[in-house]
N, C-alpha and C positions, 0 to 999 in steps of 0.2 A: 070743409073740404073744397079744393080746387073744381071750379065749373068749367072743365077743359074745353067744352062748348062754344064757349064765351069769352075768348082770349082777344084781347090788342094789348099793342106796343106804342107807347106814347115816349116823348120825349119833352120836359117841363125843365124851368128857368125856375131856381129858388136862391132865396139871399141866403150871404153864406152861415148866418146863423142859425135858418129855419130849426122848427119845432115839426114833430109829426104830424101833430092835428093842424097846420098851416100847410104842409103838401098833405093831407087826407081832403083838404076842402079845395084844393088847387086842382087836382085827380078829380073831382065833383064838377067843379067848373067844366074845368078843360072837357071832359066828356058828357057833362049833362046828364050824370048818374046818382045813385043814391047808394045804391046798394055794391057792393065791390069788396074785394082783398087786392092787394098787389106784393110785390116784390122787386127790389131792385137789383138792372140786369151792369150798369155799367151808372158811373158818379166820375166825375171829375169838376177842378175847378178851374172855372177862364176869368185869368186876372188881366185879360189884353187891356181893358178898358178900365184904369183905376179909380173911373171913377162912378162903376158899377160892377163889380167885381162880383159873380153868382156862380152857384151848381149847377151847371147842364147834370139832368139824372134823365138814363132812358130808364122805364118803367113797364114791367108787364101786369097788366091789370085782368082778371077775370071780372065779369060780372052776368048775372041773369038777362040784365037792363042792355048787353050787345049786341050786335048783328052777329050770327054764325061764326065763329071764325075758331079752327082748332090752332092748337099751338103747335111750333116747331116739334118736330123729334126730336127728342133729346139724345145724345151721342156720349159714350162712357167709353172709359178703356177697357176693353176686355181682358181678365185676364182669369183663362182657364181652367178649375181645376181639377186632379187627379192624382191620387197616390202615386207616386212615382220613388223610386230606388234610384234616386240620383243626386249625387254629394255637390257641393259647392261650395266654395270658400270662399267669401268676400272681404277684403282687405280694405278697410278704414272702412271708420264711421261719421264721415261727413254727410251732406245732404245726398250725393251720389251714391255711397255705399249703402246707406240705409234704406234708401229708395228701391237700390237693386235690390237687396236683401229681404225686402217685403212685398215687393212682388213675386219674387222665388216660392217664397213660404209660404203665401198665399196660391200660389200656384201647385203648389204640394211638393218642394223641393226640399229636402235636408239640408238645413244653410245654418253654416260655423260664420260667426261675423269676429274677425282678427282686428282691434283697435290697439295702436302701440298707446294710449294715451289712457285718460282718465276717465269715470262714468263725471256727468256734467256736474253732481254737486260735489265733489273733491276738486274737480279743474278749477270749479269757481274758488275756494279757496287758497289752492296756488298762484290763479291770479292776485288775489286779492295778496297776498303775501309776496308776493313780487316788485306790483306797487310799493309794497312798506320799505321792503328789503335791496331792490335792487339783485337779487339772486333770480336767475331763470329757471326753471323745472325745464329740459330739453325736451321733456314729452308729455307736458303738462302745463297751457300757454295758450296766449291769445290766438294761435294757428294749430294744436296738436290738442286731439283730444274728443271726446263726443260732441256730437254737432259741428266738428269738423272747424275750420276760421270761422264760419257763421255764424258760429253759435252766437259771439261773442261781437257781432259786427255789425249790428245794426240789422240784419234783420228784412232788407228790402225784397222785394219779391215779383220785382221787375224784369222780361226777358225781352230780347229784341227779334229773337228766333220766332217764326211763324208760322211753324213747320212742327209745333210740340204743343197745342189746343186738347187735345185728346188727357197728355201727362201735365200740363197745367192744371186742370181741371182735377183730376185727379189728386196733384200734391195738395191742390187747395184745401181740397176735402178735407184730404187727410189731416193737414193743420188743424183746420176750424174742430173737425171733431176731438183733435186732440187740446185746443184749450183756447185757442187763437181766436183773434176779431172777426167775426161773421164779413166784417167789410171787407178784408180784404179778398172775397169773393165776388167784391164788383168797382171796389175801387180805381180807377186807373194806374196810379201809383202805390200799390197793396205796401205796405207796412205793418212788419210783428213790435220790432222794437227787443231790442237783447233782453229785457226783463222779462219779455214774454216767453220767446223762444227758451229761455233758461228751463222757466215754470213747465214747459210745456215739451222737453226732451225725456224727462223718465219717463211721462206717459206715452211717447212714440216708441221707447224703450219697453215697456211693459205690452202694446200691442205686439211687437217685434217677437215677444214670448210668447206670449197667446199664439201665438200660429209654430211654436216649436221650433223657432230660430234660437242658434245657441249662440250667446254673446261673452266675449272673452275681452278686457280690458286689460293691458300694459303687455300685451301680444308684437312684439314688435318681430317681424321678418327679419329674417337676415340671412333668409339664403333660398334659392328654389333649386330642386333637380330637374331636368328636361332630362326625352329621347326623343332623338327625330324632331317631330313638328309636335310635340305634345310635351306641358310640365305636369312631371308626376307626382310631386309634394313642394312643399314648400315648407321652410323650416322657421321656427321663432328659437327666441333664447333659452326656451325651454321642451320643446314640442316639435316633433313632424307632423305637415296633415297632408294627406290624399284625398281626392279629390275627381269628379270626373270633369268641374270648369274652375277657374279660377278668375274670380275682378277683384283687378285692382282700383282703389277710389282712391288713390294716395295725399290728394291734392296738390296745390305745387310750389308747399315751402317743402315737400318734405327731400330734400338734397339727399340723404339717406338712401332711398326708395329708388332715385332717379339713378344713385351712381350703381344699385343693384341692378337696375334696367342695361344697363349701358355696359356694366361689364360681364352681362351674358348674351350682348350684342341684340339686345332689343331694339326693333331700328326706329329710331328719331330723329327730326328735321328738323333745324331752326328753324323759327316763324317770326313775321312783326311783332313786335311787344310795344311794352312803354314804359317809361318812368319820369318823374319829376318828382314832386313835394306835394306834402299837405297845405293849403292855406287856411287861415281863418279870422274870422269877422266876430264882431257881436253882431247876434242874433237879430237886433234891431236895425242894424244897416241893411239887413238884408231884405227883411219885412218892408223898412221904408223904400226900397229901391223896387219893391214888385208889388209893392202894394200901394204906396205912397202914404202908410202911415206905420207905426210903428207895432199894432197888432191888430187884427181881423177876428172879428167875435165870429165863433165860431169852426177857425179853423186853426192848428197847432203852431206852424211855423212857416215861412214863406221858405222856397226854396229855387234854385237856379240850374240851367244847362247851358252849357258855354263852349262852342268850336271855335275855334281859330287857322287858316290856310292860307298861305302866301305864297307865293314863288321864291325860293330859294329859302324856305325856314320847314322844317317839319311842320306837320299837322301837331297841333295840340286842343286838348281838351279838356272837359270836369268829367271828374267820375264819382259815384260812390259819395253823391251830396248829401253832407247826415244835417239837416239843421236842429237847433236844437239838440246838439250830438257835443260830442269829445274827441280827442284825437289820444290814442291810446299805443302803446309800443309794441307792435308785435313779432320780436323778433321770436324764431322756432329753435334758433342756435346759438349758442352762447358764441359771444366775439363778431356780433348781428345787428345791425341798428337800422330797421325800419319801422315805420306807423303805418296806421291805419285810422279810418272815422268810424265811430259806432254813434247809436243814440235808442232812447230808451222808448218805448212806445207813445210817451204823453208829448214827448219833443221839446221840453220842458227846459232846458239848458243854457245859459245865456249867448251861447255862445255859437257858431256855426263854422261848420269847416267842409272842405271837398280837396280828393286828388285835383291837381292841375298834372297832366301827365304829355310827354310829348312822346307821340308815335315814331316807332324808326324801326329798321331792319340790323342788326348787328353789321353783317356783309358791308352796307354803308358805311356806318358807322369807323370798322374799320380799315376799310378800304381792300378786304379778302375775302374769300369766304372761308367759313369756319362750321367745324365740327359741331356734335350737340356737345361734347363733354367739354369744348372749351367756351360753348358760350356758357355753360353755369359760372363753371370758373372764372370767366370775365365778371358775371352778376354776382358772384361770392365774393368776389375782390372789391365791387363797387361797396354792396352792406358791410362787408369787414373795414372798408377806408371809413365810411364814417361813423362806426363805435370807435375805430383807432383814436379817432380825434380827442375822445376822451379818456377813453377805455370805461367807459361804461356807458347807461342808456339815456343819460343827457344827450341832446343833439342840437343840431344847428341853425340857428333860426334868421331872419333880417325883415325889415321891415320891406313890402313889397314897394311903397315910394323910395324907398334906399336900393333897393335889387336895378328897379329900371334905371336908376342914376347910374350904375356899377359901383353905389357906395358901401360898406358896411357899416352896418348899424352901429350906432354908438351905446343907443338903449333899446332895451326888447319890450313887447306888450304884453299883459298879464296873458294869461294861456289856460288852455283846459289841461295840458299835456302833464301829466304826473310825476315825471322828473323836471330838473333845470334844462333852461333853453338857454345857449350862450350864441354871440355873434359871430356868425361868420361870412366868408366869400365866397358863395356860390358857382362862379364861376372856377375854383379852385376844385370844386366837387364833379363837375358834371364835364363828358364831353364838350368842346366850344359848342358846337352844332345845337344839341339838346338846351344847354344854357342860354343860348342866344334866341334859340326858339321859344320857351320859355319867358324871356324878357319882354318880345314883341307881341307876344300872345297877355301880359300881365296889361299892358299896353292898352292893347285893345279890348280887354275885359274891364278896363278902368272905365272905358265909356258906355258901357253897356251897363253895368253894373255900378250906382253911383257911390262913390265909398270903397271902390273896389282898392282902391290902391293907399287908402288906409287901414288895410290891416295887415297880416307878416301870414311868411312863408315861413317852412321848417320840418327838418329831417329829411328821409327818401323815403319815397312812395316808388315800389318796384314791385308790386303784387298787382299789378291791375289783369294781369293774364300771364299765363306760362310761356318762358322763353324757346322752351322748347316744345314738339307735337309728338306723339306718338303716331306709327305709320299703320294703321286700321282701316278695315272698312266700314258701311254704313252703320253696321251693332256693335260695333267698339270689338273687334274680335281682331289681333295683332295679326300683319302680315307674317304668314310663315306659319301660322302657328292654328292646332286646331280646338283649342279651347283655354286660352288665356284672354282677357282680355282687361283694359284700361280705360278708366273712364273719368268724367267730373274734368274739373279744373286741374288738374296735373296730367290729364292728355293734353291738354291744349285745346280741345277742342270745344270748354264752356268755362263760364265766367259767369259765378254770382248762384246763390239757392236755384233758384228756379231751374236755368240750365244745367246747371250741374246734376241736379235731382232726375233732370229727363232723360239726360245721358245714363245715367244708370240705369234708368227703367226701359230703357229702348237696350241695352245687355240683355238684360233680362229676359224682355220680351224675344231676343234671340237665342236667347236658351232657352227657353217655353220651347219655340218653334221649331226649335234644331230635333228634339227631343219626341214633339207630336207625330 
C-alpha cells in the first residue's frame, strides 16, 4: 500500500531499451533509498541527439526512507448519480457517442444508443471482404460502424486541446480498464493500435449494458420531427423514438446525416479544412532519418511531424503519422475514393505513411463565399473525381521526386495499399493553389527528412476535420434549439478519439446539469 506520507516526483534519463530492475536501481541511486514503489506519471522519448537517443520518465515514488511530503490531490470527473426519468437518444457509435452515452447511464439516464452500422466483430468482416472484393457495405466500413472511423485507424490518443484533463483522464481509464496498455496512461504519445481497440470495443460495449444503456445496431436515421425550439422523435427505417434530449455523434463522412441537418435548416458554417494525399516511406528511411540507424532496441518505430509556411503557398502539414502502419481505403460511399493510415499496436509493418494535408478556407479557394450544403458538394465532387478515375478503389499515386519535377511517374513503388496504385498528374486532381502548396511543402520536407523525396504520394486524404461546423454553444447544445445537440468530429469542432470522446462527455455533462 501507497505511503502517501512519503511522496516525490523525480524526473530520470533511461536508454531506450532499459529493463525494470535497471530504472528500480536508478530510482535508488538517484534518491539514496532502499526501500520504495513508484509509478509512472508521464514517458517520452528525445531523439534530438542521435547519438544518445533516451527516455526522459518523470516518476512518482513513495518511500518511508523521504522527507514528509503528501501528494498532489487527485482530480476525477464527477459525474453524479441519481435515478432519473429522463430519455435520451444518442446517435452514432463512435468514440463521442459512446462517451456521451456512458456517462448518461452512469449518471442514471435512460440512454437508447442509434448506430446505423455494425457491432465491431461483423464490421471487421466486411472489411475484410471489401479488401478481397472490391464491394463497399455503405454502413459497414472503414468510417461507419462501432467504434466509429477509429476503430479501425490506428488508434492514437493524442489531443491538442488543454482545456479536457479532467475527460482525458477519464477515457483513459476507461480504455485501460477495458483491455488497453496501461502506458498509454503516461505515455506522451499514447497508442491503442486498431488490433487493440477491435479486442477491446465489445468490452466497452458490454460496460455500456451493465449500466442499462440500450444498444441498437443498423438504426440508421432518416428523419426527425421538431416543434418550436425542441425535436420531438426522431425516426430510423424502422422505428420512431422520443426522447427528452437528443446527440448527435454522427462523425464527418457521414454526408447522409449532414444533408438531414441542413435540410431541417440546422444551422452550419464553413470552416478551415484540408486536404492532400497520403505519403509513404519504408519504415527504415524513416528510423534512419531520426534516428540515424535503422532500428532502436527498445522502441517500435521512429515517427515524424512536419509544417510547412511560406508566403503566398498555404500552410501544409503531417497528420495522422501511423509508422509501421498501412494506408487503407476508407471510402463511406460507394462512388468515394479516399484513404486513410492505420497501424497495429506492435508498429510492426514495413512500411510508414502520414497525411501531407494543406490547410485552406473554401471562400479562398473559390474566390466567394459559400453555403454549408455547397461546400460538401464541392468535397463530394473532389472524392467522387478520383474513384471516377477508375471507377473503383484503385487510386492515384506518383513518386514524390516525379511530383516536385511536375513529372508523372512512369513506375509506382510497392505499397501497403490493398488495391492497385496507377500513375497519375496531380496537379490534374487538386486546386492549382493546394497543388502547388503541396509541392513546395514535399520540397522542404525533403530536407528535413532524409529520403523524404524517395518515397510516393497517393490517393486523397479529405478527412483530416469536417468542412463544415455545427453552430453550438459551449455543451454542444444547437443554436435555436432546446435539447438537441452535435457533437465529435462531424460538428466540427474535434478531430481524432481523444477529442471527440470529450466533446461527447462535455453533452453530457450538460445534460447531467441541465437536469440537477
Amino acid at each position: 500500500m501507497e505511503n502517501k506520507n512519503s511522496y516525490h516526483e523525480i524526473e530520470i534519463k533511461m536508454p531506450s531499451n532499459y529493463q525494470e530492475p535497471a530504472l528500480k536501481k536508478e530510482i535508488a541511486r538517484h534518491l539514496k533509498i532502499k526501500e520504495f514503489h513508484y509509478h509512472i506519471l508521464k514517458k517520452s522519448l528525445d531523439a534530438r541527439n542521435k547519438k544518445n537517443i533516451f527516455w526522459l520518465l518523470r516518476l512518482a515514488v513513495f518511500s518511508p526512507e523521504l522527507p514528509f511530503k503528501l501528494p498532489p490531490l487527485e482530480k476525477k470527473l464527477e459525474i453524479p448519480y441519481q435515478k432519473r426519468k429522463k430519455r435520451v437518444v444518442v446517435v452514432g457509435m463512435g468514440p463521442s457517442g459512446f462517451f456521451a452515452a456512458l456517462v448518461l447511464a452512469q449518471a442514471g439516464f435512460e440512454v437508447k444508443v442509434l448506430e446505423q452500422g455494425k457491432a465491431v466483430e461483423e464490421r471487421k468482416n466486411d472489411i475484410e471482404n471489401f479488401e478481397k472484393t472490391g464491394i463497399l457495405n455503405p454502413l459497414s466500413n472503414y468510417s461507419f460502424g462501432e467504434g466509429g472511423a477509429g476503430a479501425f485507424s490506428d488508434g492514437k490518443l493524442t489531443s491538442r486541446n488543454k482545456h479536457i484533463s479532467l475527460e482525458r483522464e477519464y477515457i483513459l481509464k476507461t480504455f485501460i480498464e477495458a483491455g488497453a496498455p496501461p502506458e498509454i496512461g503516461y505515455l506522451a504519445y499514447p497508442h491503442i493500435g486498431s488490433d487493440i481497440l477491435y479486442q477491446i470495443l465489445p468490452v466497452l460495449r458490454k460496460q455500456l449494458s451493465l449500466y442499462q444503456a440500450e444498444i441498437l445496431f443498423q438504426s440508421k436515421v432518416i428523419g426527425f420531427e421538431k416543434k418550436n425550439n425542441r425535436v420531438d422523435s426522431i425516426q430510423t427505417d424502422s422505428k420512431e423514438w422520443e426522447a427528452d434530449d437528443f446527440i448527435f455523434a454522427p462523425g464527418h463522412s457521414s454526408y447522409h446525416t449532414y444533408r438531414l441537418f441542413l435540410s431541417h435548416k440546422i444551422p452550419f458554417i464553413v470552416k478551415p479544412s484540408a486536404i492532400g494525399v497520403r505519403v509513404e516511406h519504408p519504415q527504415k528511411t524513416v528510423n534512419y532519418s531520426q534516428w540515424g540507424k535503422e532500428s532502436l532496441p527498445g522502441v517500435k518505430a521512429a515517427e515524424y511531424k512536419l509544417t510547412f509556411q511560406e508566403k503566398n503557398s498555404l500552410p501544409v502539414y503531417s497528420f495522422c503519422m501511423c509508422p509501421g502502419g498501412k494506408i487503407i481505403p476508407a471510402a463511406s460511399e460507394t462512388g468515394q475514393s479516399i484513404v486513410n493510415g492505420v497501424s497495429n499496436y506492435q508498429r510492426n509493418s514495413s512500411f510508414a505513411n502520414s497525411a501531407v494535408v494543406a490547410g485552406f478556407h473554401l471562400k479562398d479557394i473559390l474566390n466567394q463565399d459559400i453555403k454549408s450544403v455547397d461546400a460538401l458538394l464541392w468535397l463530394i465532387g473532389l472524392e467522387n473525381k478520383f474513384f471516377d478515375l477508375k471507377k473503383s478503389y484503385e487510386i492515384p499515386a506518383a513518386k514524390i521526386e516525379d511530383f516536385i519535377k511536375k513529372k508523372v511517374s512512369s513506375a509506382l513503388l510497392a505499397s501497403s495499399y490493398p488495391f492497385s496504385l496507377f500513375p497519375y498528374d496531380f496537379d490534374q486532381l487538386f486546386p492549382e493553389v493546394i497543388a502547388e502548396s503541396l509541392r513546395k511543402s514535399m520540397i522542404q520536407f525533403s530536407s528535413k527528412i532524409r529520403g523524404f523525396e524517395k518515397g510516393q504520394m497517393m490517393g486523397l486524404e479529405s478527412k483530416t476535420s469536417s468542412l463544415i461546423q455545427a453552430v453550438r454553444n459551449s455543451e454542444g447544445l444547437i443554436e435555436g434549439f432546446e435539447n438537441l445537440y452535435i457533437t465529435g468530429e462531424g460538428s466540427g469542432f474535434s478531430g481524432g478519439i481523444i477529442s471527440s470522446a470529450a466533446d461527447g462527455i462535455k453533452a453530457a455533462i450538460g445534460i447531467i446539469q441541465k437536469y440537477s
